[in-house]
N, C-alpha and C positions, 0 to 999 in steps of 0.2 A: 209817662208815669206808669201805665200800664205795665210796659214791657222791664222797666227795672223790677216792680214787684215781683212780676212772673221769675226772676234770674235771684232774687234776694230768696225766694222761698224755695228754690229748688238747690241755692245754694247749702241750704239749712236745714234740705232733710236727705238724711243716710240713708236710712230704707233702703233705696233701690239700688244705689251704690255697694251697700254690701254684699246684697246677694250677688250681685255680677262680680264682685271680688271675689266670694267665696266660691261663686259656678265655675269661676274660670283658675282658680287656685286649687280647687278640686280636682278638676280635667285635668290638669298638670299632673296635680299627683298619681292620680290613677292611670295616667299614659304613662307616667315613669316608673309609677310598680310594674305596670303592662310589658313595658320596654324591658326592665333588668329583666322579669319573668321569663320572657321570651325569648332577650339573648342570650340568657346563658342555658335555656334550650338548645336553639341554634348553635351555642359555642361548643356544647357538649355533643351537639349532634354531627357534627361537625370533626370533634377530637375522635369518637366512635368512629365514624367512617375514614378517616387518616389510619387510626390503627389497623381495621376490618380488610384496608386496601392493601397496606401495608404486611400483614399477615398472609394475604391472597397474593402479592407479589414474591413474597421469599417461598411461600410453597412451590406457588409454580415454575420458578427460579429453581429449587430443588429439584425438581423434576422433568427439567426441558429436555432433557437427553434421554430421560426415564420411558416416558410416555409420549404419545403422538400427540401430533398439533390442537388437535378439539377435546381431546382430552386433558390437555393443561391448560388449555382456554374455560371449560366447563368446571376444572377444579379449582382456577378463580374465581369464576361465576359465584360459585357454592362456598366458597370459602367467605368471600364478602359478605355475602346473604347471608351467612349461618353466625356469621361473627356481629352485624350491622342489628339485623331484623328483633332481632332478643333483646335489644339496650331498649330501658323505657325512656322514654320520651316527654313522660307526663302531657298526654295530648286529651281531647275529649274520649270516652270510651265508641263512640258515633264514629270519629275520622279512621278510615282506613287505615290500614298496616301499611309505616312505611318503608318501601320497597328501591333499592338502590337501580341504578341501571349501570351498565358495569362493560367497558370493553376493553379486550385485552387485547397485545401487541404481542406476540412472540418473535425474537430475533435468533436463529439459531447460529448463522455465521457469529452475532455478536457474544454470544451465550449471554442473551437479556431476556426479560421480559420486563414490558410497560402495562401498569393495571392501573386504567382511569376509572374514578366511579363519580358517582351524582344523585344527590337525593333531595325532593322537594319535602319539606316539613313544614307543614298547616299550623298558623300559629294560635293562639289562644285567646289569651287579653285582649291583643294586638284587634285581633277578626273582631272580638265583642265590640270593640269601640270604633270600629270601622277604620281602622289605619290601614290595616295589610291581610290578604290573605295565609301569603305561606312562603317562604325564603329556602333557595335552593342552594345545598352545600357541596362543596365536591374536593375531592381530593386523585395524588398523580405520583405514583410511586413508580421507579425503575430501579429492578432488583438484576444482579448479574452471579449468573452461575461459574464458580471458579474451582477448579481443581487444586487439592489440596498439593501442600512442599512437603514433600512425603520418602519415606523408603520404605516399599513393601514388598515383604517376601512371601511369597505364596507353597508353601507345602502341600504337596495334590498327592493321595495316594494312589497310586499308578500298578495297580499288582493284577496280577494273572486275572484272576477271580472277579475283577472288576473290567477286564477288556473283553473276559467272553462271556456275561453279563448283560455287555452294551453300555454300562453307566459309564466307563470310561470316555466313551464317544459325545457322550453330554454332558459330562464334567467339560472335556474338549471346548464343547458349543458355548456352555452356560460361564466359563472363565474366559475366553476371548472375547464376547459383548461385554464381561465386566469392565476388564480392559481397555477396550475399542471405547468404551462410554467414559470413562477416564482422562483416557488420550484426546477424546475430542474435546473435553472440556478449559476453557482460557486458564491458561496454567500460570500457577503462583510461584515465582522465584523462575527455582529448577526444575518444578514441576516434580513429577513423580519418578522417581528409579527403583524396577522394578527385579526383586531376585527371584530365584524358582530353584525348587527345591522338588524334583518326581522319585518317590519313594516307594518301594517296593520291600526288596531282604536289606540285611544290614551292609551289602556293599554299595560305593558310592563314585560316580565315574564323575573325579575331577580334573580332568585333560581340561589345561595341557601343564597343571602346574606338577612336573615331573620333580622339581628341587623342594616337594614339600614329603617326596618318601625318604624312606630309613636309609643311612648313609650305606653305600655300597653294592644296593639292591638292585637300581636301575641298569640296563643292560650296555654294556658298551660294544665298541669293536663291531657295528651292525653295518652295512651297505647304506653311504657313500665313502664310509672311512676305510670299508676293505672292498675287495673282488665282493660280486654276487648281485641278485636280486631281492626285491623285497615284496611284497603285496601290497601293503600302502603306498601311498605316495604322501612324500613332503615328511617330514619330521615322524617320529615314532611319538611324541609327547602328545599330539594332534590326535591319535587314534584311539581306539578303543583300549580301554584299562582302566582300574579301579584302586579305592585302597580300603582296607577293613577297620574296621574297630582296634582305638589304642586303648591299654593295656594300663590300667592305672586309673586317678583323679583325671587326666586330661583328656581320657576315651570317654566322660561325664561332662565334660564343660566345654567350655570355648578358648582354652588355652591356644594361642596359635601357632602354628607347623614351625616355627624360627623357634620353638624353645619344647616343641614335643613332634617328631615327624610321626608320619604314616604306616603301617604294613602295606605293602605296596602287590595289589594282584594283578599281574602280568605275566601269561605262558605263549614264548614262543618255538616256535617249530620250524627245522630248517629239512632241506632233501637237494641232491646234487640236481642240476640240470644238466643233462648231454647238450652237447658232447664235451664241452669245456670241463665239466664236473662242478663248474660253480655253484655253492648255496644259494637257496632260494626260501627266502624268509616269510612264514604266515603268522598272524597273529591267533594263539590257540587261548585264547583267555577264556575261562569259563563262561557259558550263558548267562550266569546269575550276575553278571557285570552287565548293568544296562549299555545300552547305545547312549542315551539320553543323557547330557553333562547338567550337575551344578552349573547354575549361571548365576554369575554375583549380579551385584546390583548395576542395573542399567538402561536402554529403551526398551518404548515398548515392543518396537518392531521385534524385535529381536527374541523378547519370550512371545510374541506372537507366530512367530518359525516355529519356533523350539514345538511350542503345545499343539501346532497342527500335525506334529510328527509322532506325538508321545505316543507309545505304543504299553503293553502290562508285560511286569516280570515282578517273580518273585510274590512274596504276601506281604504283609503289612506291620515292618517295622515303624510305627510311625512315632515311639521315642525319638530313635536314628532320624529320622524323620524333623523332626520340631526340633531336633540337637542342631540339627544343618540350618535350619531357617534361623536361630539364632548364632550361630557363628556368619552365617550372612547380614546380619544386623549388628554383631558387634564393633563398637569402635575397636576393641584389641588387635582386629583383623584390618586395621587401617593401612592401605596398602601392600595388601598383601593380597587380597584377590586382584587389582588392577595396580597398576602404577600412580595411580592418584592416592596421595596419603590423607586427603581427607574425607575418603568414605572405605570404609562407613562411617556416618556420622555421631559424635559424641551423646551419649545420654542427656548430658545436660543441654545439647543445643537448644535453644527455645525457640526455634522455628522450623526446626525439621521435625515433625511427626513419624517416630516408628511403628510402623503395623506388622503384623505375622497374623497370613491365615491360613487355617489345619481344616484341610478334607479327609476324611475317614468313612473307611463302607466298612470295614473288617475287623476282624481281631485277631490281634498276634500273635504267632504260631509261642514265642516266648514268651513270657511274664512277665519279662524284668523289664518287658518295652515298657507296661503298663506304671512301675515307680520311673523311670527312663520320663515318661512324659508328664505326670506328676510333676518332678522334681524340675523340672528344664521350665516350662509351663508359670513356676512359683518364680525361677529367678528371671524370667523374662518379665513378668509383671513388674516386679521389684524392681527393675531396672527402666518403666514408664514403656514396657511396649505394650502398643495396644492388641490384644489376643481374640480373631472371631476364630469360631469353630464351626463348621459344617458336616454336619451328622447325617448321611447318607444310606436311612436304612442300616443303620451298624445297630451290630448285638446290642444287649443293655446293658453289659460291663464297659465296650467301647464308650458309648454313650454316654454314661456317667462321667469318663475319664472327659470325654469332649464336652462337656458342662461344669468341670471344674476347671477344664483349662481353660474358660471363656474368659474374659475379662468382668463381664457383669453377665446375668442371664439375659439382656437383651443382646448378647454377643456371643449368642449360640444359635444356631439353627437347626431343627430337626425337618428334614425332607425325605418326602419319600417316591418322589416321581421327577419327570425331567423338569414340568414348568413348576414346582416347587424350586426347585435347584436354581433356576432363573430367578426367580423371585427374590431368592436368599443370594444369590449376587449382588442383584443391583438394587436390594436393601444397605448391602453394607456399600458398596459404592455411591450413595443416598447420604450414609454417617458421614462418609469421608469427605463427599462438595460441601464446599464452601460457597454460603450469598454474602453478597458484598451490595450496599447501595454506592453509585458511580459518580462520581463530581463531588 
């Protein structure tokens, strides 16, 4: 009898049942404000270091060829922290700054770089009600360094005044690492084909394309087709000779040689040899005809020869100059510097990128170079190619001209020493890589 009363009257009183309903439908609630509070801390802390790492992977993906190994390991280091450590967090003002931990992988054979990071975040709510301390987030980004599908031509001005100087010898150094940094990078498509253009006076040595001068001009009747000897060896089209400036709208544009030819500069010299009295043929062509040929678009190897030999002549047409680098980038000229009809490539292609870049120390002995570059400079742009300029200590008339002909002003450069000059390389070789993430 006892023991039913005891069950009928605690049946019948709510009291204490409530409150342990209400303490523990309470806790619930306030773990689950705690919980969302928290996680979406977490999930935000989280999305922050994905991005921080992800930023720290494409820079130093940027720059693995740029810079030495602990310096694009430290430039992720820094890039993570500077991009992570600044997101608020909404934490206590008491908990520590939190700090990622961060290592990087550099692959140069693969042009990769892997950037893992990792960061403990002290939770809030969570810690007051005793659930958890702190939840560690991390994120694993692999960025790959890719060398742009490109055709670029390089206009270097190559004149007297800049080889005894010495900046020609650094121009030398500072464009073959650009180069070399290019070539070594995982190349996209076709990779990069490269033209060059060494600029000095307005004559321009395009050996061996002898059927691009003026009808008649070319010399016939020379040794192997008659008696005699000659100074060269192998073809006379191979050797040293030039052509001038044409005479008209098409000596201004990029009309090509099939529908406007050349003045063609070529002086040869003959003298009897005894005893037979046969001719013996020298090549007398002026100085002012470089040694150094136009080279259309092609490997790097190849403007890598060329530019260890450049030598200065002449001053600084560099209209004539930037004329030639765009008739090396025209499609009009398709097939006609090489046998391949499809380079150069079309304006419209949408995956070949055209670049032209102009080196200048000097100013023009002429004037007209200065609307000459102007005017060339305007229909290069207009036509999507992309224009840097490298301002080598040139006067401030030059100067000007190399800052309008830039494409934007961060595609100028003024330098005034040799590791300037470096720098302003493999900055625009910097523009030009492509990151790509891999899988």
């Amino acid at each position: 009898m006892r023991i039913r009363t005891v069950l009928s009257r605690f049946s019948q009183s709510e009291d204490g049942a409530a409150l342990l309903i209400f303490t523990l439908t309470l806790f619930i609630v306030l773990g689950g404000i705690a919980f969302a509070i928290d996680a979406s801390r977490f999930f935000a802390a989280k999305s922050r270091l994905a991005l921080a790492t992800e930023m720290a992977a494409v820079a130093a993906a940027k720059n693995l060829r740029f810079l030495d190994t602990p310096a694009v390991e430290q430039l992720a280091v820094d890039m993570v922290r500077a991009n992570f450590e600044g997101a608020s967090l909404l934490s206590y003002e008491s908990d520590p700054a939190v700090q990622p931990t961060v290592a990087v992988t550099p692959d140069l054979e693969a042009g990769e770089v892997t950037v893992e990071s990792s960061a403990t975040v002290p939770t809030t709510l969570l810690r007051a009600l005793n659930f958890m301390d702190d939840v560690t987030v991390s994120a694993r980004i692999t960025a790959r360094q890719e060398g742009p599908e490109a055709e670029v031509a390089l206009a270097l001005e190559a004149s007297d005044a800049m080889e005894s100087s010495g900046q020609l010898a650094e121009v030398r150094t500072a464009a073959s690492a650009f180069i070399s940094a290019l070539e070594a990078e995982v190349p996209q498509g076709a990779g990069v084909k490269w033209g060059f253009v060494p600029f000095g006076n307005v004559l321009v040595n395009v050996a061996p394309h002898s059927d691009w001068v003026e009808s008649g001009s070319w010399p016939l009747g020379l040794p192997p087709d008659m008696p005699g000897t000659t100074e060269w060896t192998g073809p006379l089209a191979e050797d040293r000779w030039c052509v001038s400036p044409r005479s008209g709208p098409a000596g201004e544009n990029d009309t090509p040689p099939g529908l406007a030819r050349f003045p063609l500069v070529l002086s040869l010299s003959s003298m009897p040899i005894p005893p037979l009295g046969l001719p013996h043929f020298t090549n007398a062509t002026t100085a002012d005809c470089r040694e150094e040929r136009i080279l259309p678009l092609g490997d790097g190897a190849t403007l890598l020869g060329a530019l260890s030999s450049l030598g200065g002549n002449g001053d600084a047409a560099y209209g004539r100059g930037m004329l030639w680098a765009e008739r090396v980038l025209s499609p009009q000229w398709q097939g006609v510097w090489t046998g391949d009809s499809t380079i150069p490539a079309a304006y419209e292609d949408a995956i070949i990128e055209k670049v032209a870049l102009l080196l200048a120390s000097s100013v023009a002995s002429d004037i007209s170079e200065n609307t000459r570059l102007a005017d060339t400079c305007a229909r290069m742009k207009g036509n999507g190619i992309h224009l840097y300029t490298i301002d080598y200590l040139a006067p401030a008339a030059t100067s000007t001209l190399l800052q309008d002909c830039a494409s934007t002003a961060g595609h100028y450069f003024r330098v005034t020493d040799a590791a300037g000059l470096n720098r302003a390389f493999l900055s625009i070789a910097r523009f030009l890589t492509i990151v790509r993430f891999p899988g």
